[in-house]
VOPA-395928 format. One line per 2 residues: number of its first residue (from 1); their letters; for each residue x, y, z of N, C-alpha, C. Coordinates in nm, 4 decimals. Layout:
BEGIN
NUM> a> X/Y/Z/X/Y/Z/X/Y/Z ~ ...
***
This chain:
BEGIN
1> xx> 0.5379/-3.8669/-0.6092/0.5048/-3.7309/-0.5681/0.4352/-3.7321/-0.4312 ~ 0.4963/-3.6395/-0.3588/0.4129/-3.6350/-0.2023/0.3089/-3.5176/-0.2373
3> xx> 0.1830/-3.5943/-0.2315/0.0378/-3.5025/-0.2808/0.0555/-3.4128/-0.1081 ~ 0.0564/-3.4618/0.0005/0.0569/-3.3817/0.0891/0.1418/-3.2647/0.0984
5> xx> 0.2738/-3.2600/0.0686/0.3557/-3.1776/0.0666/0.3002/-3.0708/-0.0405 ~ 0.2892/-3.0925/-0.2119/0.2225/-3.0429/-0.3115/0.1105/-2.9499/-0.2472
7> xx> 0.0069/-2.9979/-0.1691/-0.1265/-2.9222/-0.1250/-0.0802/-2.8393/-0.0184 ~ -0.0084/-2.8076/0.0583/0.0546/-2.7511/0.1470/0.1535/-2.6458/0.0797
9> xx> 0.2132/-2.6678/-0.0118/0.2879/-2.5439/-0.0787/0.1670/-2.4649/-0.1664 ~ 0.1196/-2.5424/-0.2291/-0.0374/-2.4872/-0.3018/-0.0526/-2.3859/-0.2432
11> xx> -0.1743/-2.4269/-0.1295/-0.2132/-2.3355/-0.0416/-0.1816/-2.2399/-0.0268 ~ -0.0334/-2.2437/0.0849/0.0543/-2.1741/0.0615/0.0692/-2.0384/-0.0254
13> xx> 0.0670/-2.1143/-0.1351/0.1253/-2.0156/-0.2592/0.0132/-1.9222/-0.2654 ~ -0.1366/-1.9691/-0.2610/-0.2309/-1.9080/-0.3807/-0.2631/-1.8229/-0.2097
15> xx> -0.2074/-1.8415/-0.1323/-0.2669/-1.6941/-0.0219/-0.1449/-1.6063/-0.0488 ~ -0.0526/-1.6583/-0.0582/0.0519/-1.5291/-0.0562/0.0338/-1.4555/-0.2383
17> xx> 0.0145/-1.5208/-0.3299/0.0328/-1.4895/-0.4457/-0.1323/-1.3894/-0.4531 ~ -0.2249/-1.4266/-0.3624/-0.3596/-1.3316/-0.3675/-0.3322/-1.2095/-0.2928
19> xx> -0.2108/-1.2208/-0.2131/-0.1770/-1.1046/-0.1359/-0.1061/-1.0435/-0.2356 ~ -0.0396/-1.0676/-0.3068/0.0588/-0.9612/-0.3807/-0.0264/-0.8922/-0.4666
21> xx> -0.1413/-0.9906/-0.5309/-0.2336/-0.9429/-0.6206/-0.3568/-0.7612/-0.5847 ~ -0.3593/-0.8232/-0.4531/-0.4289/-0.7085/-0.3587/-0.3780/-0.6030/-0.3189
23> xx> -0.2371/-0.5981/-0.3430/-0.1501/-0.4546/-0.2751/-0.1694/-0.3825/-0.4327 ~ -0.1081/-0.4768/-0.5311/-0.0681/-0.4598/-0.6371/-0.2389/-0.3761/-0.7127
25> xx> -0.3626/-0.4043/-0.6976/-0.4827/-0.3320/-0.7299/-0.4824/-0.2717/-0.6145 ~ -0.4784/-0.2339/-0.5288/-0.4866/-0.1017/-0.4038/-0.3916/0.0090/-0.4409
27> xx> -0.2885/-0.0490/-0.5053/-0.1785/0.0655/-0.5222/-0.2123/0.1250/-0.6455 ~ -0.2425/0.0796/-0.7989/-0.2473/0.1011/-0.9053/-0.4519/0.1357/-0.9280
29> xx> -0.4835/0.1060/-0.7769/-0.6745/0.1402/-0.8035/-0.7676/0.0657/-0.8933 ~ -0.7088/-0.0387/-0.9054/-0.8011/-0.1632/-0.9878/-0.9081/-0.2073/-0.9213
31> xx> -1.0249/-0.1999/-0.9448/-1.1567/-0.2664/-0.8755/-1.1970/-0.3604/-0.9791 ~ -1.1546/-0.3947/-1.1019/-1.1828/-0.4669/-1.1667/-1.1731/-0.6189/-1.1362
33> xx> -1.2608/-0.7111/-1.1298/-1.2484/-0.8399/-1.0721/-1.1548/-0.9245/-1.1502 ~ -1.2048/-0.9110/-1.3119/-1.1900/-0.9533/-1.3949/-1.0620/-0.8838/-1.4460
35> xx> -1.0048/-0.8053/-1.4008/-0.8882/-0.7427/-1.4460/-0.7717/-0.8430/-1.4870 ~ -0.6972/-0.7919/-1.6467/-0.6366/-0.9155/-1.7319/-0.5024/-0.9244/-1.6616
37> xx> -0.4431/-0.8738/-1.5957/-0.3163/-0.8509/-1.5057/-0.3112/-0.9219/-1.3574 ~ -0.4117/-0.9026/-1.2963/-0.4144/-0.8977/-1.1868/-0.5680/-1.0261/-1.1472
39> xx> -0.5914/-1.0785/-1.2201/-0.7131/-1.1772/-1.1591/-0.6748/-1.3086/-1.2325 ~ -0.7782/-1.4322/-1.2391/-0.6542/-1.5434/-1.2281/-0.7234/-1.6216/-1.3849
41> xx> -0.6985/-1.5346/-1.4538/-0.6703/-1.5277/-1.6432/-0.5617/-1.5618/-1.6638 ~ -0.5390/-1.6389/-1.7805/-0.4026/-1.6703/-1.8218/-0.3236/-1.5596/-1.8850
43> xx> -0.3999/-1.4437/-1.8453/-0.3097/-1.3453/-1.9210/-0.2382/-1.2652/-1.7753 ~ -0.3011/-1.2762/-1.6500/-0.2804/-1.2286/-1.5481/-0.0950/-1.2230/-1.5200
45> xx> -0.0312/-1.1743/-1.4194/0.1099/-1.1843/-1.3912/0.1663/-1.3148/-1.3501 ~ 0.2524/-1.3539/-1.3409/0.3630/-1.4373/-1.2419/0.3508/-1.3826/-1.1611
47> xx> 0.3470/-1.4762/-1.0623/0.4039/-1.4933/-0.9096/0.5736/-1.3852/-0.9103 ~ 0.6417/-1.4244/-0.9854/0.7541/-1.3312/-1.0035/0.7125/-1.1860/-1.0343
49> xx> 0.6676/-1.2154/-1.1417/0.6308/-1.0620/-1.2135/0.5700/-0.9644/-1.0798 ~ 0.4676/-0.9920/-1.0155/0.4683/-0.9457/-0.9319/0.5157/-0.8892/-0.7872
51> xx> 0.5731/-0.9692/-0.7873/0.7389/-0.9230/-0.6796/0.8019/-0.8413/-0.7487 ~ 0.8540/-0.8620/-0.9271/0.9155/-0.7808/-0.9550/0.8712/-0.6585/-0.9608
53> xx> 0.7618/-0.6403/-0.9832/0.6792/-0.4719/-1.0097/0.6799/-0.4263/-0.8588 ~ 0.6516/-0.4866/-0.7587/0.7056/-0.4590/-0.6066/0.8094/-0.3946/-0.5768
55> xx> 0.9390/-0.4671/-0.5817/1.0247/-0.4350/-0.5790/1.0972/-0.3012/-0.6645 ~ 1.0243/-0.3045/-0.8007/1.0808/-0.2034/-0.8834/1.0273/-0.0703/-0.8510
57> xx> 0.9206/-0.0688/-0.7611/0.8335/0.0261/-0.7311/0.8746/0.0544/-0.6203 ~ 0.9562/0.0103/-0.5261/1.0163/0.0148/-0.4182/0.8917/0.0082/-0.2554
59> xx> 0.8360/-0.0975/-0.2886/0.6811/-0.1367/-0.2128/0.7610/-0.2276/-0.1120 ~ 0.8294/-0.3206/-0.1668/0.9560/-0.4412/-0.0962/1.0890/-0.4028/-0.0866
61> xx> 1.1482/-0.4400/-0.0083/1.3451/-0.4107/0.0479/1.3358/-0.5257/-0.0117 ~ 1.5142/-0.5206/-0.0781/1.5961/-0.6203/-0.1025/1.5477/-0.7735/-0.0163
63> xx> 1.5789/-0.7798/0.1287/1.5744/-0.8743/0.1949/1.4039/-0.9421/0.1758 ~ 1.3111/-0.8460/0.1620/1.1665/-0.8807/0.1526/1.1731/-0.9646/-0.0206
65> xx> 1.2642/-0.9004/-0.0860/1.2672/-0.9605/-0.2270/1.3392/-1.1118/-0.2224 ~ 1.4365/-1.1414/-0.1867/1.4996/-1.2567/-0.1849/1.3837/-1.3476/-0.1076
67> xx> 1.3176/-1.2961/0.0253/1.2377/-1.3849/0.0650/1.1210/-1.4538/-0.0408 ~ 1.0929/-1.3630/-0.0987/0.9561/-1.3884/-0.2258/1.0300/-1.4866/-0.3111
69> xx> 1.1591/-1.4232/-0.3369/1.2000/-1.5221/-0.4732/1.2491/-1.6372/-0.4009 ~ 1.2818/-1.6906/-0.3412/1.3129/-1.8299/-0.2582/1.1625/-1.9132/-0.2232
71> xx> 1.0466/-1.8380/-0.1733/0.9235/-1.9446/-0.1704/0.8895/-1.9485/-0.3406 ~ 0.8986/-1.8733/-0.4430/0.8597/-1.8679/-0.5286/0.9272/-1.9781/-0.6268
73> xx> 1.0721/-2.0130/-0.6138/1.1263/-2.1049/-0.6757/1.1036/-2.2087/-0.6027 ~ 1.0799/-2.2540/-0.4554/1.0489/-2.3767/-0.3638/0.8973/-2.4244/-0.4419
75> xx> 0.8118/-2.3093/-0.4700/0.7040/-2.2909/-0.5178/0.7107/-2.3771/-0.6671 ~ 0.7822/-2.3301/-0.7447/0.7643/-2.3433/-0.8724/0.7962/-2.5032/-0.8765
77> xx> 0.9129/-2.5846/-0.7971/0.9791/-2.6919/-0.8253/0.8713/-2.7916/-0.7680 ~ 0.8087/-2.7674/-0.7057/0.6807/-2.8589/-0.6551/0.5603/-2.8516/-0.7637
79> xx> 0.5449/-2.7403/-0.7641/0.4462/-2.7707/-0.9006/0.4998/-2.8279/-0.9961 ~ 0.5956/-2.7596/-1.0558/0.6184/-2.8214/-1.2002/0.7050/-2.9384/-1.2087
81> xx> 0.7593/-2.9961/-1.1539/0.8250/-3.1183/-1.1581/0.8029/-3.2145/-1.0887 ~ 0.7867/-3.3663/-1.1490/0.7207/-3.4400/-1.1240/0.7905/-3.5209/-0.9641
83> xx> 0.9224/-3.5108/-0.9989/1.0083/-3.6090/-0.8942/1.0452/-3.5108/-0.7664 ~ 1.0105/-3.3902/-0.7933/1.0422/-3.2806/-0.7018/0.9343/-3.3582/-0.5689
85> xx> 0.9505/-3.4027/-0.5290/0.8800/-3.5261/-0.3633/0.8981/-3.4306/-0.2923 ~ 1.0199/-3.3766/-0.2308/1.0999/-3.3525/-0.1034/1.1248/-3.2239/-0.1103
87> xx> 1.1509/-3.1383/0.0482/1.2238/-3.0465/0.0896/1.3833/-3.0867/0.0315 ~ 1.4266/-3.1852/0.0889/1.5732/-3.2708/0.0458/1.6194/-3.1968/-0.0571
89> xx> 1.5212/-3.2579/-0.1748/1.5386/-3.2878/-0.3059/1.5353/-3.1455/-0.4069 ~ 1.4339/-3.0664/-0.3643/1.3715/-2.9143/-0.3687/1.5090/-2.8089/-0.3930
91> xx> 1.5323/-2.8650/-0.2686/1.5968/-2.6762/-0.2204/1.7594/-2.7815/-0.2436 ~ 1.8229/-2.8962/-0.2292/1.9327/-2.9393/-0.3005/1.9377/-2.8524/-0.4452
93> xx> 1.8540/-2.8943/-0.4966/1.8156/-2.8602/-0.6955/1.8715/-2.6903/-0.7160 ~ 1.7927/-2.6412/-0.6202/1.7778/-2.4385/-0.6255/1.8663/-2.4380/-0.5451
95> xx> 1.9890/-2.4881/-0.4510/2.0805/-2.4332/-0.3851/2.0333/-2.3541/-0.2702 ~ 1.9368/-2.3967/-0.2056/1.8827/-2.2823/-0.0722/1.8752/-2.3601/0.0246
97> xx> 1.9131/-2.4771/0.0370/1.9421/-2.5233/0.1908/1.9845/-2.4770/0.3115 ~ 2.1132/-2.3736/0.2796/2.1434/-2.2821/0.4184/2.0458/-2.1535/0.3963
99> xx> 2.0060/-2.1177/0.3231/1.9745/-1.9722/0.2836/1.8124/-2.0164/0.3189 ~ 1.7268/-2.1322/0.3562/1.5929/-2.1524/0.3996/1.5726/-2.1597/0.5445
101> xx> 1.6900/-2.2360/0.6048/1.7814/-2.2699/0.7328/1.7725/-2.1474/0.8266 ~ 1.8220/-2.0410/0.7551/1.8741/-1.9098/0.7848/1.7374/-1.8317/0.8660
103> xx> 1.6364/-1.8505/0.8023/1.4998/-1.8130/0.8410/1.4737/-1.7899/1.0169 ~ 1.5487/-1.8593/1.0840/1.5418/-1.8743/1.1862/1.6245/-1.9284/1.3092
105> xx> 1.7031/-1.8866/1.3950/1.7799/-1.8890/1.4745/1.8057/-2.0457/1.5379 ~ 1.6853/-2.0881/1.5720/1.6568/-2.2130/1.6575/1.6284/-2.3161/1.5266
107> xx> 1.5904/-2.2557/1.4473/1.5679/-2.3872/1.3470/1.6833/-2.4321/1.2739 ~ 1.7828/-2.3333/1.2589/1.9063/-2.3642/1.2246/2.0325/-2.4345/1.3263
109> xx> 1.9558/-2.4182/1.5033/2.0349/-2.4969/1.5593/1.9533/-2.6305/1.5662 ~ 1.8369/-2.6507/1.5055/1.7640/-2.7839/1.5177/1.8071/-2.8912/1.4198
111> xx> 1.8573/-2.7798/1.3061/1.9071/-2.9177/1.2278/2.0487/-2.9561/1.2596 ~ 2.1320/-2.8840/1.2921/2.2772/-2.9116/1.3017/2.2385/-3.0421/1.4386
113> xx> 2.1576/-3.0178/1.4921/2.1591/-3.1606/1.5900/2.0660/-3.2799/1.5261 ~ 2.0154/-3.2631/1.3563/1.9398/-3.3584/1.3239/2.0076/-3.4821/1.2674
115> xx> 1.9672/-3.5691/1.2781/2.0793/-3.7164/1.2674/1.9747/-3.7863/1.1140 ~ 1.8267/-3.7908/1.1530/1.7715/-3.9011/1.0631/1.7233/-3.8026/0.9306
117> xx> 1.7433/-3.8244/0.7988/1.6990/-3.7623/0.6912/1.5503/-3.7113/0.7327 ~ 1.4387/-3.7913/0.7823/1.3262/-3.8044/0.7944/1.2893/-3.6761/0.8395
119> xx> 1.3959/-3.6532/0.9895/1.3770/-3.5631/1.0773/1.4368/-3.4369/0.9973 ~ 1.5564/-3.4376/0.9209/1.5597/-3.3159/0.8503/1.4545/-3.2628/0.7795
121> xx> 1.4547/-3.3322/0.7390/1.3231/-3.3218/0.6115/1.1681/-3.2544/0.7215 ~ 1.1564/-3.2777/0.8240/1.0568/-3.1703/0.8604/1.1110/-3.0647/0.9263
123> xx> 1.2486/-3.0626/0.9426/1.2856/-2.8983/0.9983/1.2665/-2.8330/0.8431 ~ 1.3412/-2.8929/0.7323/1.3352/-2.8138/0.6024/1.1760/-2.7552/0.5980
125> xx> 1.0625/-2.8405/0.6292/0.9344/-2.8026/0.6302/0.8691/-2.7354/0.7152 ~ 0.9292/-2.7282/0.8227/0.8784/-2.6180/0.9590/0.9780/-2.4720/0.8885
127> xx> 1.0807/-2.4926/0.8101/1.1159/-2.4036/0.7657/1.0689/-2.3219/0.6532 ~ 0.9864/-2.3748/0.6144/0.9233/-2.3368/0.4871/0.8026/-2.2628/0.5309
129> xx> 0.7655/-2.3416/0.6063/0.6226/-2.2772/0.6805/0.6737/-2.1399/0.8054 ~ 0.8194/-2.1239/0.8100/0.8285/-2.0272/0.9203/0.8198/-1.8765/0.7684
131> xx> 0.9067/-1.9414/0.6791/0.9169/-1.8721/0.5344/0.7562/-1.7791/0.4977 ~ 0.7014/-1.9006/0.4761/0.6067/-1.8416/0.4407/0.5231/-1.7288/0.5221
133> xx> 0.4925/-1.7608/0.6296/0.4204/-1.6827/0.7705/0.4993/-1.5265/0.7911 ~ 0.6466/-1.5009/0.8022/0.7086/-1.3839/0.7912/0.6884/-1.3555/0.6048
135> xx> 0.6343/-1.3878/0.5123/0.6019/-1.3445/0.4359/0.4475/-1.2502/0.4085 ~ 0.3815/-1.3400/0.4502/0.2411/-1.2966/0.4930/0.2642/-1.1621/0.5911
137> xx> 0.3611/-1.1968/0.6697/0.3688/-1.0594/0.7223/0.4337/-0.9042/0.7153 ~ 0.5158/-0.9531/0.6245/0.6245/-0.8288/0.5178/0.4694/-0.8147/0.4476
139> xx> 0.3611/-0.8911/0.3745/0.3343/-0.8413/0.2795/0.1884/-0.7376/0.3527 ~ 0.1486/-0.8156/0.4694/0.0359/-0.7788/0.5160/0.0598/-0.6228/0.5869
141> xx> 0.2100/-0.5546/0.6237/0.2675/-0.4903/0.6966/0.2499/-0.3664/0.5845 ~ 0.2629/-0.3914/0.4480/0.3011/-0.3135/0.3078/0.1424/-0.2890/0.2686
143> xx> 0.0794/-0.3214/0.2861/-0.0614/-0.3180/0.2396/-0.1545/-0.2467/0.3499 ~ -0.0465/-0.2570/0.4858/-0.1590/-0.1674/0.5976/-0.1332/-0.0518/0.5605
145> xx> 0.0413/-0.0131/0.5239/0.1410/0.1187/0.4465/0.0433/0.1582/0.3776 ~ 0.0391/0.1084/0.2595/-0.0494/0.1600/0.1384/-0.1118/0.2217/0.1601
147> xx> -0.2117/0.1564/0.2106/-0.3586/0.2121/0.2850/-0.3379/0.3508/0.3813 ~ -0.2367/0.3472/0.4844/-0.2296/0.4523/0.5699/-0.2252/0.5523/0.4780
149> xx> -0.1090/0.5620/0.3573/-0.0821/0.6291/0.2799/-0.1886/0.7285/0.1922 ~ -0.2751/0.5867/0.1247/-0.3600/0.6676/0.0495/-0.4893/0.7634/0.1204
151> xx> -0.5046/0.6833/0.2588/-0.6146/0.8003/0.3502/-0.5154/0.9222/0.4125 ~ -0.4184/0.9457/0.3706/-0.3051/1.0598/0.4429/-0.3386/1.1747/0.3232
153> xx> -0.2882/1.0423/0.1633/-0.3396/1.1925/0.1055/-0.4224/1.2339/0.0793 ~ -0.5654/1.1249/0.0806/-0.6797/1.2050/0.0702/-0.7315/1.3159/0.1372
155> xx> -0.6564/1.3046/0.3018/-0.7218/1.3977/0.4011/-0.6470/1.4929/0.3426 ~ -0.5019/1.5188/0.2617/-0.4639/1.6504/0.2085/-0.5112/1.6833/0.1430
157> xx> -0.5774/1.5953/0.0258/-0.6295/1.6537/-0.0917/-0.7929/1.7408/-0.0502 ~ -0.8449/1.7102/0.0555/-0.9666/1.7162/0.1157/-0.9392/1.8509/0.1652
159> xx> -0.8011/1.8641/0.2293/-0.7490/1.9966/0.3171/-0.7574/2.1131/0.2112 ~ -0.6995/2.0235/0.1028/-0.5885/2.1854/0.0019/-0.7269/2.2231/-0.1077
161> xx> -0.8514/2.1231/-0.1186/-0.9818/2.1384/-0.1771/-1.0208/2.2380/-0.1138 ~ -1.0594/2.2468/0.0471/-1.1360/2.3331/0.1352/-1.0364/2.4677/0.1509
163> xx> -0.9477/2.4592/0.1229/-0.8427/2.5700/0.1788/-0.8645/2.6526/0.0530 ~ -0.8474/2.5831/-0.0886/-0.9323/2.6670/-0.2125/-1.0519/2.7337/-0.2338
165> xx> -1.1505/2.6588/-0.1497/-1.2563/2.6897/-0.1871/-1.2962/2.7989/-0.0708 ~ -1.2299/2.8050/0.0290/-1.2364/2.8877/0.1093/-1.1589/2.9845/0.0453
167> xx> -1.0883/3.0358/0.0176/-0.9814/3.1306/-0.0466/-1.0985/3.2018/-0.1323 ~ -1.1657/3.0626/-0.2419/-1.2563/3.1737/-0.3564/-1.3277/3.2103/-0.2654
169> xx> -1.4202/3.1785/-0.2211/-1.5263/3.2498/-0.1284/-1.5145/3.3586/-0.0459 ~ -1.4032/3.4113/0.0020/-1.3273/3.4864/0.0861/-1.3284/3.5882/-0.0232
171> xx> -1.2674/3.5909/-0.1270/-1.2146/3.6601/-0.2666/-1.3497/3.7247/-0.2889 ~ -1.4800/3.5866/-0.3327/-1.5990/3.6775/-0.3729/-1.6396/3.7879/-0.2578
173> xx> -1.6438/3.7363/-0.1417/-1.7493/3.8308/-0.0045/-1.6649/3.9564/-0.0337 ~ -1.5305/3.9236/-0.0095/-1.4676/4.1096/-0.0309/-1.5113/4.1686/-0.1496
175> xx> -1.5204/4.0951/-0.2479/-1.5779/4.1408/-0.4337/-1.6960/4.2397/-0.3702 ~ -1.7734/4.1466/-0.3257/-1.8934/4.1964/-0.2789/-1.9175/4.2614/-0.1743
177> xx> -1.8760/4.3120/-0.1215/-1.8288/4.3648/0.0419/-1.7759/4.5430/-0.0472 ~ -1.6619/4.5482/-0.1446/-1.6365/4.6364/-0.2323/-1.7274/4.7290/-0.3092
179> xx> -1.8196/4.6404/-0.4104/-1.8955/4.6223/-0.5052/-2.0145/4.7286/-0.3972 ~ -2.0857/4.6902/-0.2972/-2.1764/4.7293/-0.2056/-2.1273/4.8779/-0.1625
181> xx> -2.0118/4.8376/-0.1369/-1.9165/4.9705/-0.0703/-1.9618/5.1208/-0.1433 ~ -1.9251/5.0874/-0.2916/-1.8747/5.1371/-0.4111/-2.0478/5.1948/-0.4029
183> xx> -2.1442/5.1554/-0.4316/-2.2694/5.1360/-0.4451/-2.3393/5.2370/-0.3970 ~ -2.3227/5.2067/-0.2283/-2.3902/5.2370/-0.1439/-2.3158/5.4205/-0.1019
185> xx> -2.1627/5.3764/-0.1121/-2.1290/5.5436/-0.1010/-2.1582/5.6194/-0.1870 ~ -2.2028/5.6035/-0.3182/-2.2548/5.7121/-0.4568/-2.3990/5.7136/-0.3986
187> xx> -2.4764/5.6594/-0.3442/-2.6186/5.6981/-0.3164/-2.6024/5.7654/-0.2703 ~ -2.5298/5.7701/-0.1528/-2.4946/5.8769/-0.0323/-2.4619/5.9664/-0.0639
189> xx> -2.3808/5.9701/-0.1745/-2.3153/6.0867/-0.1514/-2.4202/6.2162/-0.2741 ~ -2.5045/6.1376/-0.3101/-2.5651/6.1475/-0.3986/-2.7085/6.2339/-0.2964
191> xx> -2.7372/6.1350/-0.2316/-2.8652/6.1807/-0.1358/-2.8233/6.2770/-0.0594 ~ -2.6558/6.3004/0.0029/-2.6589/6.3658/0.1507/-2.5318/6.4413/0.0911
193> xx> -2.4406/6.4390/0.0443/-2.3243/6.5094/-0.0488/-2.2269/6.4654/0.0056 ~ -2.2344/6.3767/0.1095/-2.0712/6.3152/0.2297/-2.0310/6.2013/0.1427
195> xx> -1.9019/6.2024/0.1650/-1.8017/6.1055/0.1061/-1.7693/6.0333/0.1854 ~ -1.8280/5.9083/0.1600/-1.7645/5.7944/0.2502/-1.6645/5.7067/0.2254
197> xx> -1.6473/5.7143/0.1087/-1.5219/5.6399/0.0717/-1.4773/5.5233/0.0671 ~ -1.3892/5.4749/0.1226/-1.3748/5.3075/0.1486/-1.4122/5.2945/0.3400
199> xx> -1.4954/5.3772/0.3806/-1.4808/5.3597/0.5204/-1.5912/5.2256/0.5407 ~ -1.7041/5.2654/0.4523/-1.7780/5.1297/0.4629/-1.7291/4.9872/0.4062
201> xx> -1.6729/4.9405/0.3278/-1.5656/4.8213/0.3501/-1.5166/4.8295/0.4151 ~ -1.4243/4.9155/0.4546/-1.3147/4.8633/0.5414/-1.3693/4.8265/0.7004
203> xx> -1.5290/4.8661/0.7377/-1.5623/4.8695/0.8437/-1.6103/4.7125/0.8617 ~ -1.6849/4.7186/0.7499/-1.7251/4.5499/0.7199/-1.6647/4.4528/0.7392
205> xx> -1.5262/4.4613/0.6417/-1.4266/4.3450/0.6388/-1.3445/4.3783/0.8314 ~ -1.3360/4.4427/0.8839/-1.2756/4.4536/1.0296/-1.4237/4.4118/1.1091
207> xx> -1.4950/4.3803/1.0713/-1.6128/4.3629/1.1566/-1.6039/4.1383/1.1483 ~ -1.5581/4.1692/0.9703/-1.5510/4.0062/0.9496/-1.4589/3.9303/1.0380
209> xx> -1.3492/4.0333/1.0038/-1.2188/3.9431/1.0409/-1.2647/3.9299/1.1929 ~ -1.3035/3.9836/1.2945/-1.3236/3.9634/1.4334/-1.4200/3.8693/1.4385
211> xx> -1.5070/3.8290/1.3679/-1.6255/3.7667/1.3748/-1.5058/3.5930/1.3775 ~ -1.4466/3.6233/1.2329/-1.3696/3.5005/1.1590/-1.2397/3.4236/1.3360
213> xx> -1.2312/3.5469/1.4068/-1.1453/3.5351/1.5003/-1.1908/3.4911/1.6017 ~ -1.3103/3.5227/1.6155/-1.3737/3.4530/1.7549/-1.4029/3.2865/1.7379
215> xx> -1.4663/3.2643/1.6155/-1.4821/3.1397/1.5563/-1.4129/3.0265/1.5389 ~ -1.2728/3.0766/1.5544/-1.1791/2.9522/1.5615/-1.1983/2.8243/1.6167
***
């Protein structure tokens, strides 16, 4: 077993697999540390499972999905198998030799000129590491999304709160603007015998609305 190679996909793994974990509680609002899904309990998700709830949620494109599931099986064959040594040996097993290759324009003309296994064997690994890095960045790109997202609708929900509460308040002052109206013309008309009618609201509320107009 190449322990160097092993600690290098590790790594690897447990930053991208903490990233999926972090979109995945930002999106669904988990602050729980200890959360049984999402923190690192044996009851927590797969590395898959979580791509898959991604994807099913439509958080990842197709192409962002194949990328996950290709480090994720490169992923899995290094951990769990003992003779799994090699890039070679790895991605021979899972069939992704052209499809890891593919990652990159120049790295795919680097191997077609590679002659010594040795030397393949670190394009396969500069390839893995180009893999991983445009992963980090599909995922880091989806998580800035999120975020834009959820402060977009708060500022609506903040908007369509104040736009209510302005509405009731508006509703009561005329209540009361009426109510006064109603009030104040029976004294009158009571003290002096003149009918004023709705002239005192209506003078009020045209006194508001200009006030409400200058204020903009």
């Amino acid at each position: 077993m190449n322990k160097e190679i092993l600690i290098d996909v590790i790594e690897r793994s447990l930053v991208i697999e903490d990233m999926l974990s972090q979109i995945l509680k930002t999106l669904l609002e988990i602050e729980n540390v200890e959360s049984k899904t999402l923190s690192h309990k044996t009851s927590a998700l797969s590395f898959m499972s979580k791509v898959d709830l991604l994807y099913d949620i439509e958080r990842i494109n197709i192409d962002s999905y194949n990328l996950l599931r290709m480090f994720g099986e490169i992923r899995n064959q290094f951990m769990h198998n003992k003779d799994a040594d090699t890039f070679s040996v790895v991605l021979e097993r899972i069939n992704k030799k052209s499809s890891l290759l593919k990652i990159n324009a120049d790295i795919t003309n680097y191997f077609k000129n590679a002659v010594e296994l040795d030397e393949k064997e670190r394009i396969y690994e500069l390839a893995f590491h180009k893999l991983s890095i445009d992963i980090k960045t599909i995922l880091e790109d989806t998580h800035k999304q999120i975020f834009k997202e959820k402060i977009d609708n708060a500022k609506k929900a903040l908007k369509a709160l104040e736009k209510e509460n302005l509405e009731r308040f508006m509703k009561l002052l005329y209540k009361s603007i009426e109510e006064f109206s109603d009030s104040f013309s029976q004294k009158m008309k009571e003290t002096t015998g003149i009918e004023f009618g709705d002239y005192i609201s209506e003078g009020i509320i045209a006194i508001l609305v200009e006030k409400l107009k200058e204020n903009k």
